[in-house]
C-alpha positions, 0 to 999 in steps of 0.5 A: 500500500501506498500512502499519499504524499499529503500524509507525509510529515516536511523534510525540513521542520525548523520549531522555535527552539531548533532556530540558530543564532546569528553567531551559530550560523556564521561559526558553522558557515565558518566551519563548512568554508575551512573544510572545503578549503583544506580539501581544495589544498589537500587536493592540491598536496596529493596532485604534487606528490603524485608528479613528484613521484612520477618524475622520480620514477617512484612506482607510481602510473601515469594516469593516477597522476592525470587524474589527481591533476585533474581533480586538484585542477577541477576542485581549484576552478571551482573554488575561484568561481565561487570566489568570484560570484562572492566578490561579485554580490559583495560588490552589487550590495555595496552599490545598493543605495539605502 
């Protein structure tokens, strides 16, 4: 048996006392901002040790390290990309007259 979707109860259900502070929020943006960062650098780490170990003929295939090049180079442009909408709202805000 199936049951009807109105029945359901809302993913997403916030009560008086599950609301965050602004503080809270922001720590946890925070947060969220310096994991996504170090995993863009670790990226990055992995990439060179992979071509560090390439040239020095470590035992290592050439397509391990393509594809760490890539995903260290994919995980960088979009980190800049989102850097730049930031600075592009940032800027669009500040033009706003109050």
């Amino acid at each position: 048996m199936i049951s009807k979707i109105s029945n359901q109860t809302p993913l997403l259900q916030i009560s008086d006392n599950q609301k965050k502070s602004t503080g809270e929020v922001h720590q946890q943006f925070s947060s969220y901002l310096k994991d996504a960062l170090n995993e863009v650098n670790s990226n990055q780490i992995v990439s060179n040790e992979a071509t560090r170990k390439l040239v020095n003929n470590e035992g290592i295939d050439l397509h391990d390290v393509l594809i760490a090049q890539q995903k260290a180079s994919v995980a960088f442009q979009l980190t800049m990309e989102v850097r730049n909408k930031g600075v592009e709202a940032y800027q669009e805000m500040m033009r706003m007259q109050v």
